[in-house]
Structures are given as C-alpha cells and as structure tokens.
PDB file of N, CA, C and O in Angstrom, chain B, residues numbered from 101:
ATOM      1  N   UNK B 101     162.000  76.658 -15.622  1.00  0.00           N
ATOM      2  CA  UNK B 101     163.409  76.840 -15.360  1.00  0.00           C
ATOM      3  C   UNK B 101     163.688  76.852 -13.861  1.00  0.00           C
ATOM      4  O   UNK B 101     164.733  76.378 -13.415  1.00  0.00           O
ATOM      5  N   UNK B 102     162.766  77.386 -13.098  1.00  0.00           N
ATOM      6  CA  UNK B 102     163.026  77.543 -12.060  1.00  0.00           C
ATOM      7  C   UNK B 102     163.301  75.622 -11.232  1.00  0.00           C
ATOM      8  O   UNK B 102     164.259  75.107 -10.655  1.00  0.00           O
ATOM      9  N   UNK B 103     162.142  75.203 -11.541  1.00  0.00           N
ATOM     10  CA  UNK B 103     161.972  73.731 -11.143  1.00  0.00           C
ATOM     11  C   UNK B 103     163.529  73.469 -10.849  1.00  0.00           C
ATOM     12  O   UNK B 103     164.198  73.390  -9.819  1.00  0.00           O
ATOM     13  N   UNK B 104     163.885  73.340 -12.630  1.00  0.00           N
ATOM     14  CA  UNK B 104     165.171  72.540 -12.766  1.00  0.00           C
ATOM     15  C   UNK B 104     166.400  73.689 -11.639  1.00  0.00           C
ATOM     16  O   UNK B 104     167.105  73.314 -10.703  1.00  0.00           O
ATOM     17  N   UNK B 105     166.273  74.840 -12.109  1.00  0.00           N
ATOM     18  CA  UNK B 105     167.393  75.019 -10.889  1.00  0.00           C
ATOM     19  C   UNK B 105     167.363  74.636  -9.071  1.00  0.00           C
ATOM     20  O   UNK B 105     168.266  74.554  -8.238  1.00  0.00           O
ATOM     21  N   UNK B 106     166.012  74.484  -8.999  1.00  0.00           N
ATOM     22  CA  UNK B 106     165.835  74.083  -7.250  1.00  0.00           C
ATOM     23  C   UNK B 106     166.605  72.685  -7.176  1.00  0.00           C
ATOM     24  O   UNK B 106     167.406  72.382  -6.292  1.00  0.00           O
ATOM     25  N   UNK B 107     166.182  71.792  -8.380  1.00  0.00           N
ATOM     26  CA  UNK B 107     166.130  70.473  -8.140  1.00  0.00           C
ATOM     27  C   UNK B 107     167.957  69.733  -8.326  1.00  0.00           C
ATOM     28  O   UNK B 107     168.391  68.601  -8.112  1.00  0.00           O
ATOM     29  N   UNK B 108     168.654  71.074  -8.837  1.00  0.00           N
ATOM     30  CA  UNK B 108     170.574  70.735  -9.324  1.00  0.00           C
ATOM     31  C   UNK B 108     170.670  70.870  -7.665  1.00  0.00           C
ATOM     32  O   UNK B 108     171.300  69.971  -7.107  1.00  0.00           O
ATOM     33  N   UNK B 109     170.246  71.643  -7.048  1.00  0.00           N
ATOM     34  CA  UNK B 109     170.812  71.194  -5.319  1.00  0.00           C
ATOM     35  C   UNK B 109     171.160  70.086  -4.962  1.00  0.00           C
ATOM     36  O   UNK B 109     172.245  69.817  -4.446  1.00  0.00           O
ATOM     37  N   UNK B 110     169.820  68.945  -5.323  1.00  0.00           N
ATOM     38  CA  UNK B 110     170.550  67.382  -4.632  1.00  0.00           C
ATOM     39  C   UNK B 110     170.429  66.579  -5.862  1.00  0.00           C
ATOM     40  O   UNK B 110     170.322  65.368  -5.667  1.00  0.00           O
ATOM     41  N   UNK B 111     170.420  67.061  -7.322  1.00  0.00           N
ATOM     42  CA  UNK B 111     170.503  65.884  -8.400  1.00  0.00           C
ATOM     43  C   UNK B 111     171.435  66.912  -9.204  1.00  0.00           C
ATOM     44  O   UNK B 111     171.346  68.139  -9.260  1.00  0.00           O
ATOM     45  N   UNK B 112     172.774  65.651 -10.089  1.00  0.00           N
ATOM     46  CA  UNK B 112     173.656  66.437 -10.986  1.00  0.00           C
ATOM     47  C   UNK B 112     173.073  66.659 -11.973  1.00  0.00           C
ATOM     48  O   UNK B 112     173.540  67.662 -12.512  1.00  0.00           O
ATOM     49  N   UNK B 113     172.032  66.105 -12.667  1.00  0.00           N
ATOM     50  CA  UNK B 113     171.347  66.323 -14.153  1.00  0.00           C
ATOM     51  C   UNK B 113     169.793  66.548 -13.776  1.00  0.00           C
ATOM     52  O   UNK B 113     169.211  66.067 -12.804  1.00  0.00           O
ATOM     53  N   UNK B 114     169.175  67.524 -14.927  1.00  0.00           N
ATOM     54  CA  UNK B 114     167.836  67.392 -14.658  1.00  0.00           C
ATOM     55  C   UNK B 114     167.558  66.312 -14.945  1.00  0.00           C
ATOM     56  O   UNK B 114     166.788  65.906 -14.074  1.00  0.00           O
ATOM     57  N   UNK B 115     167.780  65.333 -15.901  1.00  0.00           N
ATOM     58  CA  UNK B 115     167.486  64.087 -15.955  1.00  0.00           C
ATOM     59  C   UNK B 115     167.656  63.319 -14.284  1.00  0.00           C
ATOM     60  O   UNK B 115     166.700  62.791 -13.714  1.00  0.00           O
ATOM     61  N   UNK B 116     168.842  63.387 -13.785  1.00  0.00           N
ATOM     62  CA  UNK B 116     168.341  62.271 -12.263  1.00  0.00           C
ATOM     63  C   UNK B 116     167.227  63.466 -11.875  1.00  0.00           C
ATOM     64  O   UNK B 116     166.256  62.791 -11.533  1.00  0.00           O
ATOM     65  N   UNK B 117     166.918  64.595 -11.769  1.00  0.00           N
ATOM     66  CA  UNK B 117     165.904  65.188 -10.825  1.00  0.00           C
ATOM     67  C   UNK B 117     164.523  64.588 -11.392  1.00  0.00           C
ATOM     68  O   UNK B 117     163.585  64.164 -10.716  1.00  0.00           O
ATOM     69  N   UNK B 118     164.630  64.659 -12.923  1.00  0.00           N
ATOM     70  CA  UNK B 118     163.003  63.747 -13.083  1.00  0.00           C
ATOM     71  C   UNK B 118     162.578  62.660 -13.246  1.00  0.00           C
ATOM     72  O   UNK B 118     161.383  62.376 -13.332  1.00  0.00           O
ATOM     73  N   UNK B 119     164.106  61.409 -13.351  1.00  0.00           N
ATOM     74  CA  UNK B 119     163.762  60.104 -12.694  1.00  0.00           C
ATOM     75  C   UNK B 119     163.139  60.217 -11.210  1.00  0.00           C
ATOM     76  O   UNK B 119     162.149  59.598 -10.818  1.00  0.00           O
ATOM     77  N   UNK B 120     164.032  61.269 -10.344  1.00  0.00           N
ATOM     78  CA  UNK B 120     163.985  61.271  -8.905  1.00  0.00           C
ATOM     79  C   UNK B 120     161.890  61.396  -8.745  1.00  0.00           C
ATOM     80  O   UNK B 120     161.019  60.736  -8.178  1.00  0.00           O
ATOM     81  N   UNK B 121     161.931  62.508  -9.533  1.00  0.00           N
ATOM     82  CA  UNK B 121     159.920  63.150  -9.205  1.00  0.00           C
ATOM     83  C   UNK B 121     159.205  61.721  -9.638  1.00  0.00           C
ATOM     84  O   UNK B 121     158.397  61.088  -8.958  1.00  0.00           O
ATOM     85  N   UNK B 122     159.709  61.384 -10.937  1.00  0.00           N
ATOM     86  CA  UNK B 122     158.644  59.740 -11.304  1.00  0.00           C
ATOM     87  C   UNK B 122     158.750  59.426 -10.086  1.00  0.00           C
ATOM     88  O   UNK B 122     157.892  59.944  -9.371  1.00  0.00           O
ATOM     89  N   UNK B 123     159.779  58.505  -9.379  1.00  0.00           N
ATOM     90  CA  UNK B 123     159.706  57.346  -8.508  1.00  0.00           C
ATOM     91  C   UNK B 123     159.152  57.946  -6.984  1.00  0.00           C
ATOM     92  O   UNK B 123     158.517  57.238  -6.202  1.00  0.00           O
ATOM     93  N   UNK B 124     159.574  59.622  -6.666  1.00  0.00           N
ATOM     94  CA  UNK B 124     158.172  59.929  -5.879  1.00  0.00           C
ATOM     95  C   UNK B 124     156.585  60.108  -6.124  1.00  0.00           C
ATOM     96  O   UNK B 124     155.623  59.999  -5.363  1.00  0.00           O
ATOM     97  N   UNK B 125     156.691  60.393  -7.353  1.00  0.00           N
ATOM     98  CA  UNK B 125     155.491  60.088  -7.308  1.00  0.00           C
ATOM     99  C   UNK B 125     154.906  59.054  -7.330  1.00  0.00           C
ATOM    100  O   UNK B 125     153.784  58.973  -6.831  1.00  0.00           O
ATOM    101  N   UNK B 126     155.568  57.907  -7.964  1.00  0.00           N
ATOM    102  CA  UNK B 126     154.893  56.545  -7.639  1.00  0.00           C
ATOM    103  C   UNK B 126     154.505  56.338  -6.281  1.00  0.00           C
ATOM    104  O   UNK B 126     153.416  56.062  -5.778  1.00  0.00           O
ATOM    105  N   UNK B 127     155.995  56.592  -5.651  1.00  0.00           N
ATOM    106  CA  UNK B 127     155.581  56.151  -4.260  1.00  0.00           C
ATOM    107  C   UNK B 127     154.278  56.712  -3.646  1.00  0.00           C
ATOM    108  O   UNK B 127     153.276  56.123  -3.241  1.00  0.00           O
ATOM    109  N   UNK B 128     154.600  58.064  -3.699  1.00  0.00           N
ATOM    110  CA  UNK B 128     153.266  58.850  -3.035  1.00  0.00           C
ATOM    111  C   UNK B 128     151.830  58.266  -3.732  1.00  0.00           C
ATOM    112  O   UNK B 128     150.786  58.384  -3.089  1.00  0.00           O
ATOM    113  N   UNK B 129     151.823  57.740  -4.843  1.00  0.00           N
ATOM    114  CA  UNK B 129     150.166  57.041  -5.524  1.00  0.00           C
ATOM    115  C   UNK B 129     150.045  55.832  -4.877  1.00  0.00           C
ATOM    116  O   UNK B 129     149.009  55.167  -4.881  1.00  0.00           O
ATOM    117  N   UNK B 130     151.148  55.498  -4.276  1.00  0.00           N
ATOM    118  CA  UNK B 130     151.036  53.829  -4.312  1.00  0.00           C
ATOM    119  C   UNK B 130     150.511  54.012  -2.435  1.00  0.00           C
ATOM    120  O   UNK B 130     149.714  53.316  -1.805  1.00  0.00           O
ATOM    121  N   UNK B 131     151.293  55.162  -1.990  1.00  0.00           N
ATOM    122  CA  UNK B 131     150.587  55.060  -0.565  1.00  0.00           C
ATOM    123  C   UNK B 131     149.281  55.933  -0.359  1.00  0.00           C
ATOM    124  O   UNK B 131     148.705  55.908   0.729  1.00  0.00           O
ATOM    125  N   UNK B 132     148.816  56.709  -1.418  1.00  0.00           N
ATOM    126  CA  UNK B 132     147.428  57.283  -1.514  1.00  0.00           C
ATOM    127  C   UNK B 132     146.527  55.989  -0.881  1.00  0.00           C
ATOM    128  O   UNK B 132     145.654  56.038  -0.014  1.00  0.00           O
ATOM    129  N   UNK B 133     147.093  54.720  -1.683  1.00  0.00           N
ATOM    130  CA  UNK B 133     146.091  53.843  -2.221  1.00  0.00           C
ATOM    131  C   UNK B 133     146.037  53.000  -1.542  1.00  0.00           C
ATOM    132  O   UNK B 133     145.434  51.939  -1.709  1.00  0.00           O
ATOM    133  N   UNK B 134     146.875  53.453  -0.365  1.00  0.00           N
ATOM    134  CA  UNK B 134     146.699  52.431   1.017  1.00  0.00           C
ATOM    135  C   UNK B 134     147.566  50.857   1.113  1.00  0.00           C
ATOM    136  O   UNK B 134     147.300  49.914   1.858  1.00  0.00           O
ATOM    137  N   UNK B 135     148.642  50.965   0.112  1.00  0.00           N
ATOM    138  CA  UNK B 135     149.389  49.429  -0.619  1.00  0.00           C
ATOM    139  C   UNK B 135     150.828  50.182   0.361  1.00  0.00           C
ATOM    140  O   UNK B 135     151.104  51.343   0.665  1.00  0.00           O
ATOM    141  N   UNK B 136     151.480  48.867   0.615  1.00  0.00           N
ATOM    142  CA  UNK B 136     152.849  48.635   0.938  1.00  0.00           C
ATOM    143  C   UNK B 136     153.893  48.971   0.172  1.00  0.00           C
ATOM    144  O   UNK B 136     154.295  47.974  -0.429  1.00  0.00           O
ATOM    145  N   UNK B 137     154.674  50.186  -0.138  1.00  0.00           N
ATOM    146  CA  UNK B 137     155.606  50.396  -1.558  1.00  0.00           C
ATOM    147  C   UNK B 137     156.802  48.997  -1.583  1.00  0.00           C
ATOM    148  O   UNK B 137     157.042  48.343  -2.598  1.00  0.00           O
ATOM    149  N   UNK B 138     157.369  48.787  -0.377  1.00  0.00           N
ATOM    150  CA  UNK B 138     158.179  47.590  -0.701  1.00  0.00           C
ATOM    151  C   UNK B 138     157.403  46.825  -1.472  1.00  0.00           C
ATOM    152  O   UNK B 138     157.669  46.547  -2.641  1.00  0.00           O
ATOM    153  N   UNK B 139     156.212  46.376  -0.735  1.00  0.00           N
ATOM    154  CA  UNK B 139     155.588  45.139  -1.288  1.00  0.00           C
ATOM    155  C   UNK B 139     155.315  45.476  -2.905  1.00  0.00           C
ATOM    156  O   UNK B 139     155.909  45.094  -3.913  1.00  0.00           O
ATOM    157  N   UNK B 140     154.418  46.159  -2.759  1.00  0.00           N
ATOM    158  CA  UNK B 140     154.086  46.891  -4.611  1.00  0.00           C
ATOM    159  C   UNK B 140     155.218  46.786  -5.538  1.00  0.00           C
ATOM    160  O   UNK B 140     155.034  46.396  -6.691  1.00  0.00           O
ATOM    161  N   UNK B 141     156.345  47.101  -5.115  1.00  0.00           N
ATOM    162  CA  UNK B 141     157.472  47.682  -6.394  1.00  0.00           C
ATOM    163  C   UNK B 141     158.059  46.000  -6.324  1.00  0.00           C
ATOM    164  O   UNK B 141     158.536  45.524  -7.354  1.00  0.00           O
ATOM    165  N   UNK B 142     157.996  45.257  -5.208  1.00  0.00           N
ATOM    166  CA  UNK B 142     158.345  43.866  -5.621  1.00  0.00           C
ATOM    167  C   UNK B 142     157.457  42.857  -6.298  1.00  0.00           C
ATOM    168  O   UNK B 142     157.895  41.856  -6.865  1.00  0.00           O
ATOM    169  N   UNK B 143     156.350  43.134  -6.220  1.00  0.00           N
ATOM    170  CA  UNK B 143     155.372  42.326  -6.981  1.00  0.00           C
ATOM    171  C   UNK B 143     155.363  42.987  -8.522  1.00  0.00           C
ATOM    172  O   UNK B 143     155.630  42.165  -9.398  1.00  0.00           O
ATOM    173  N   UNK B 144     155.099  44.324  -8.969  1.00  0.00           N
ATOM    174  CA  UNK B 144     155.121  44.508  -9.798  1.00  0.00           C
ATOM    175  C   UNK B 144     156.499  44.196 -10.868  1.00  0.00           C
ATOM    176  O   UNK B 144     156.473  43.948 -12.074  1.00  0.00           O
ATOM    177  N   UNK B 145     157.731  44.315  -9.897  1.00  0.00           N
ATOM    178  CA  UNK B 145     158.790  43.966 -11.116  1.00  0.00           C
ATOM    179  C   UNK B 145     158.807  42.741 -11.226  1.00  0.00           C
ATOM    180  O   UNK B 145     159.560  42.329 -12.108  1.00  0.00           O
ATOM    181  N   UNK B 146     158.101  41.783 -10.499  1.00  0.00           N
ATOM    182  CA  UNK B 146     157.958  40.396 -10.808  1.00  0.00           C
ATOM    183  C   UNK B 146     157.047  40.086 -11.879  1.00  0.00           C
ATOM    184  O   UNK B 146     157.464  39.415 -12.823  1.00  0.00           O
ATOM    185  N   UNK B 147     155.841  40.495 -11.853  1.00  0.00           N
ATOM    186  CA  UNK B 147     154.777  40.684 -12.228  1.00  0.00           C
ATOM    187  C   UNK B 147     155.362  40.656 -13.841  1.00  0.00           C
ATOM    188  O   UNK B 147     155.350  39.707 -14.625  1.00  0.00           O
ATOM    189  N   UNK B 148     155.904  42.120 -14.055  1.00  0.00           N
ATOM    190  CA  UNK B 148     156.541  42.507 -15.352  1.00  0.00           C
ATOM    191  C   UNK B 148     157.276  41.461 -16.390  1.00  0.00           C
ATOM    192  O   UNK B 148     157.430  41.843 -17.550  1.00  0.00           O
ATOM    193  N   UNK B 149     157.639  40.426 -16.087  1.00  0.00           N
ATOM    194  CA  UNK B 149     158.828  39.377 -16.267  1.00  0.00           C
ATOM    195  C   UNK B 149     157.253  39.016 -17.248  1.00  0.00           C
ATOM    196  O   UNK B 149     157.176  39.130 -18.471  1.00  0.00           O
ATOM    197  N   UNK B 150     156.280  38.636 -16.455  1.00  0.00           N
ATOM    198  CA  UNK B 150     154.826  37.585 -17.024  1.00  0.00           C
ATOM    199  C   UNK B 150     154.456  38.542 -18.143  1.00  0.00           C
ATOM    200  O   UNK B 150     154.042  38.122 -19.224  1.00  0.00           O
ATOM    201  N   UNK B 151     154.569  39.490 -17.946  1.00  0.00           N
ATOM    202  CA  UNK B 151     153.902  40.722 -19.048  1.00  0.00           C
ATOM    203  C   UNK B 151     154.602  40.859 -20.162  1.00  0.00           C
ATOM    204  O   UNK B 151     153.966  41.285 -21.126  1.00  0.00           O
ATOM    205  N   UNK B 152     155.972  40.571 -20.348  1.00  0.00           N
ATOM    206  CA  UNK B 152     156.814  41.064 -21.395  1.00  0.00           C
ATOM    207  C   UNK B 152     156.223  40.944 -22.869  1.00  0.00           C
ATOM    208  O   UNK B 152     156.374  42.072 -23.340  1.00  0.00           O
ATOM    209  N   UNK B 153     155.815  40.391 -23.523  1.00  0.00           N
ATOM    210  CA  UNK B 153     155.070  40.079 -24.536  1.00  0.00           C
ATOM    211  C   UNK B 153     153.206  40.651 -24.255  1.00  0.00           C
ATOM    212  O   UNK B 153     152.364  40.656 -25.153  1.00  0.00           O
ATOM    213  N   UNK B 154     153.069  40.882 -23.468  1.00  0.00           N
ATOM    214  CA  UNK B 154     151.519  40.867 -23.358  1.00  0.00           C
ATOM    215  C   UNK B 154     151.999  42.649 -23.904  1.00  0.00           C
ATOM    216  O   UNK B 154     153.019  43.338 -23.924  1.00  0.00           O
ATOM    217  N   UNK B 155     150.167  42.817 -24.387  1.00  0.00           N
ATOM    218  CA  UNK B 155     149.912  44.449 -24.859  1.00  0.00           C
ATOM    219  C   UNK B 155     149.586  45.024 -23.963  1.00  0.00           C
ATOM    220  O   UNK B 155     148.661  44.635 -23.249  1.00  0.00           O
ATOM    221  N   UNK B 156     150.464  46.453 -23.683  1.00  0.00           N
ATOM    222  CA  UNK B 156     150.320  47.602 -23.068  1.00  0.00           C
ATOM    223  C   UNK B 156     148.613  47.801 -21.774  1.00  0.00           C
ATOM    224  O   UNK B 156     148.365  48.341 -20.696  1.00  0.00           O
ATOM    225  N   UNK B 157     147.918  47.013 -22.765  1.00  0.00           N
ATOM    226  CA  UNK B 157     146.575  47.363 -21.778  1.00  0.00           C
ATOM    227  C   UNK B 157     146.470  46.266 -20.663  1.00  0.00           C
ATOM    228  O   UNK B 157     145.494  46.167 -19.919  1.00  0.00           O
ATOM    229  N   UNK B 158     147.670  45.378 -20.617  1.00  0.00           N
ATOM    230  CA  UNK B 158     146.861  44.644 -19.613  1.00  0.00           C
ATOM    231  C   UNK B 158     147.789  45.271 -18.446  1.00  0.00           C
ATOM    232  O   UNK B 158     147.740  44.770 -17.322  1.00  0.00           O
ATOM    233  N   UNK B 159     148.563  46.278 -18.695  1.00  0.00           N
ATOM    234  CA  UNK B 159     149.462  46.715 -17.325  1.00  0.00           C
ATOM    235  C   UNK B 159     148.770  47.401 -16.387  1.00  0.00           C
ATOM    236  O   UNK B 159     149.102  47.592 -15.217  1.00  0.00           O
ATOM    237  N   UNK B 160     147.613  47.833 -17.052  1.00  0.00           N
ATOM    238  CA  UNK B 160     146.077  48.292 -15.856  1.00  0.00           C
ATOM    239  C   UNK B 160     146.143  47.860 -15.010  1.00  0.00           C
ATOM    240  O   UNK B 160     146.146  48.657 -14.072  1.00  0.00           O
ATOM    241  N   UNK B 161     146.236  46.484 -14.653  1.00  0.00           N
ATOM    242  CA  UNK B 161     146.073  45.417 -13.606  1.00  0.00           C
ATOM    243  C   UNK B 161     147.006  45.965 -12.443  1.00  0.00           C
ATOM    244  O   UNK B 161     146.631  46.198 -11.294  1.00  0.00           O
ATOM    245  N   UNK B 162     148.247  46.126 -12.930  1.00  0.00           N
ATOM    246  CA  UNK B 162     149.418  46.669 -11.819  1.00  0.00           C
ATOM    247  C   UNK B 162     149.812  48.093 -11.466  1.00  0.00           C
ATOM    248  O   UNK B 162     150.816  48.607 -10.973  1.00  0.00           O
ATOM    249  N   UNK B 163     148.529  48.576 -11.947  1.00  0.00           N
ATOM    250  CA  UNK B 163     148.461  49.951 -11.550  1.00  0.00           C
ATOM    251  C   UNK B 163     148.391  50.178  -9.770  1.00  0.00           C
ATOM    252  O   UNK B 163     148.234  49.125  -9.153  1.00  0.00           O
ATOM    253  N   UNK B 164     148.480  51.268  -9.046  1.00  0.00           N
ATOM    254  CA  UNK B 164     148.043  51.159  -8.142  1.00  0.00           C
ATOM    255  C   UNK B 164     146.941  51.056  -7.368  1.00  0.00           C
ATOM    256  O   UNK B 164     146.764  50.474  -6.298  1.00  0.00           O
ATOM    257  N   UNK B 165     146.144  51.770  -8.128  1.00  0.00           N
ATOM    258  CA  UNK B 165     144.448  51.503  -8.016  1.00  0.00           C
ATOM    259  C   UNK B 165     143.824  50.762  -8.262  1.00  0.00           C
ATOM    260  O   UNK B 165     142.611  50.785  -8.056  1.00  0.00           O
ATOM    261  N   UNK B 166     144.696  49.495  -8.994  1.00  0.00           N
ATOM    262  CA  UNK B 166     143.810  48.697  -9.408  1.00  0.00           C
ATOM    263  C   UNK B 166     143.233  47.675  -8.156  1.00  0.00           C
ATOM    264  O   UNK B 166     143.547  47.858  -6.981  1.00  0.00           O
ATOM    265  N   UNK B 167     142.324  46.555  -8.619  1.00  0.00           N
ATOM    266  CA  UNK B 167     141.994  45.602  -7.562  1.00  0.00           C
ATOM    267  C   UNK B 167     142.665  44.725  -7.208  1.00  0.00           C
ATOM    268  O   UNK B 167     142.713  44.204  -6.094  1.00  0.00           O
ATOM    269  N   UNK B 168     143.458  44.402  -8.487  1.00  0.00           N
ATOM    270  CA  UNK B 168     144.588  43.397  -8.146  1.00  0.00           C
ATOM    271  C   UNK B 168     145.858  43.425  -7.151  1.00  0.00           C
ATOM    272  O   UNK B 168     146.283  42.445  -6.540  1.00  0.00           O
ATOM    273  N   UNK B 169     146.474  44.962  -7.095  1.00  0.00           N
ATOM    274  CA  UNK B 169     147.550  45.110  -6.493  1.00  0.00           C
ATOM    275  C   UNK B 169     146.592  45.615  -5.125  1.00  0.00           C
ATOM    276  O   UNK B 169     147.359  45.465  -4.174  1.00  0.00           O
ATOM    277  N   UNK B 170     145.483  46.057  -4.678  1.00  0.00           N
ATOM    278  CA  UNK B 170     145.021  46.505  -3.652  1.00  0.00           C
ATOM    279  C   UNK B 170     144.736  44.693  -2.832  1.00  0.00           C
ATOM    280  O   UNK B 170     144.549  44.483  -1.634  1.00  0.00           O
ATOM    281  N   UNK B 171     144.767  44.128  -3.439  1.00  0.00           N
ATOM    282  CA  UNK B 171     144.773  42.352  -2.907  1.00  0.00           C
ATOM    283  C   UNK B 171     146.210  42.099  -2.524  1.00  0.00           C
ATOM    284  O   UNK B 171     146.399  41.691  -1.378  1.00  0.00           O
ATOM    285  N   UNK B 172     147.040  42.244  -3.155  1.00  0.00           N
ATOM    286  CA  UNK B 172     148.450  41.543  -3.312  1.00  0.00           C
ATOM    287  C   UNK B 172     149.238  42.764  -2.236  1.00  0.00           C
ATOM    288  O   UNK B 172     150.286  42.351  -1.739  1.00  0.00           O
ATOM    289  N   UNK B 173     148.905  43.929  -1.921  1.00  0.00           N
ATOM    290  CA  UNK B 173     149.472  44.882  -1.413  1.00  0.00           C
ATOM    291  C   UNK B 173     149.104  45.679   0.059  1.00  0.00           C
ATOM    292  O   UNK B 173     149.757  46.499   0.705  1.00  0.00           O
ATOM    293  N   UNK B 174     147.972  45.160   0.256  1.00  0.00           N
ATOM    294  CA  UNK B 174     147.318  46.300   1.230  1.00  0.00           C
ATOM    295  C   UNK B 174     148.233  46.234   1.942  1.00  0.00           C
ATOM    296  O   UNK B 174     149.145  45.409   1.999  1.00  0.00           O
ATOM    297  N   UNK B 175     147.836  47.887   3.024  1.00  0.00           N
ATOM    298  CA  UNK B 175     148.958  47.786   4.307  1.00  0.00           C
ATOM    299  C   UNK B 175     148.125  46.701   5.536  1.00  0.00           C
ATOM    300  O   UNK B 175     148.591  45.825   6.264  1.00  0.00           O
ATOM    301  N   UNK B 176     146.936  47.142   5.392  1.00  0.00           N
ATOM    302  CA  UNK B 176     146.187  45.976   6.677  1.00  0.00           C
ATOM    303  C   UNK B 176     146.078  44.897   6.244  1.00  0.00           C
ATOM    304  O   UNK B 176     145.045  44.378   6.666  1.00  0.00           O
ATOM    305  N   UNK B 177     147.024  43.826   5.139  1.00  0.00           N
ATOM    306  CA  UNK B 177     147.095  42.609   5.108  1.00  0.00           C
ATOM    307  C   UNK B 177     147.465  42.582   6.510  1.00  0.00           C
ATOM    308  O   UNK B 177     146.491  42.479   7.255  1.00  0.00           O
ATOM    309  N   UNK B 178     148.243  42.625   6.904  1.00  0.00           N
ATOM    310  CA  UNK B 178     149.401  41.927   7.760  1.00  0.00           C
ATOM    311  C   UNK B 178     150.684  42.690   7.368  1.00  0.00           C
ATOM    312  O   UNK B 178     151.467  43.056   8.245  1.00  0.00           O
ATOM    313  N   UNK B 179     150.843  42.863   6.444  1.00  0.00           N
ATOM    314  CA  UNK B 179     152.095  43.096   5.395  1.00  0.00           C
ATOM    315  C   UNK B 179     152.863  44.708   6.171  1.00  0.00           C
ATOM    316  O   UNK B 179     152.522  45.883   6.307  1.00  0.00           O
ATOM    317  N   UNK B 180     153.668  44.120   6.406  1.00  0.00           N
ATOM    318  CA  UNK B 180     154.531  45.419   7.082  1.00  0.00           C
ATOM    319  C   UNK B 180     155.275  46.270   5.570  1.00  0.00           C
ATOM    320  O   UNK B 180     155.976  47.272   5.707  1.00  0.00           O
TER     321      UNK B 180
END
C-alpha cells in the first residue's frame, strides 16, 4: 500500500505508476547490459512486426542479454 501511495505523487492511477516501473525497469536492464535504450527499444519494436506469429520462445533473442541485441545494440558500437 505504501508503494502505491508514494507512486499517486507523479502518476494518476496505480496502473500508469506500474506501466511507469515496467518501462524503468527495462530501461535500467537494457543499460545493465551495456546496449543503447534508443537503439534497443527501436530494433526490438521492429524486430516484433517479424515475430508476430512466431512462439513465445523465440522472443529470447530480443531480450537484453541476449547475443543478438548485445550485436545490434552495444554502446561501444559507435552507436550514440
């Protein structure tokens, strides 16, 4: 209870406060992992379009840890 009352300060519903925690926490996994969040969240919703029909297990791939997005994402590509 407490959570949800800290979090009505800057969200009107607990619902936006725990969309709000998902998409930090993505972010914060995605920069654990040493990847670009612009870059990441644009490849992956692209990515997603190819997946629509595929089964649940191949979304491994676009995890943040995975090898694939640590290729397509790093920050020491180049990739600002």
């Amino acid at each position: 209870m407490l959570w949800e009352e800290r979090t009505s300060y800057f969200h009107d519903t607990v619902k936006g406060a725990r969309a709000s925690a998902v998409v930090y926490t993505l972010a914060e996994t995605v920069k654990a992992n040493g990847l670009n969040i612009r870059l990441y969240l644009e490849t992956v919703l692209n990515k997603m379009l190819d997946y629509k029909n595929e089964p649940d297990s191949i979304l491994e791939e676009l995890m943040p840890w995975s090898e694939t997005m640590k290729q397509f994402c790093r920050l020491d590509n180049g990739n600002v």
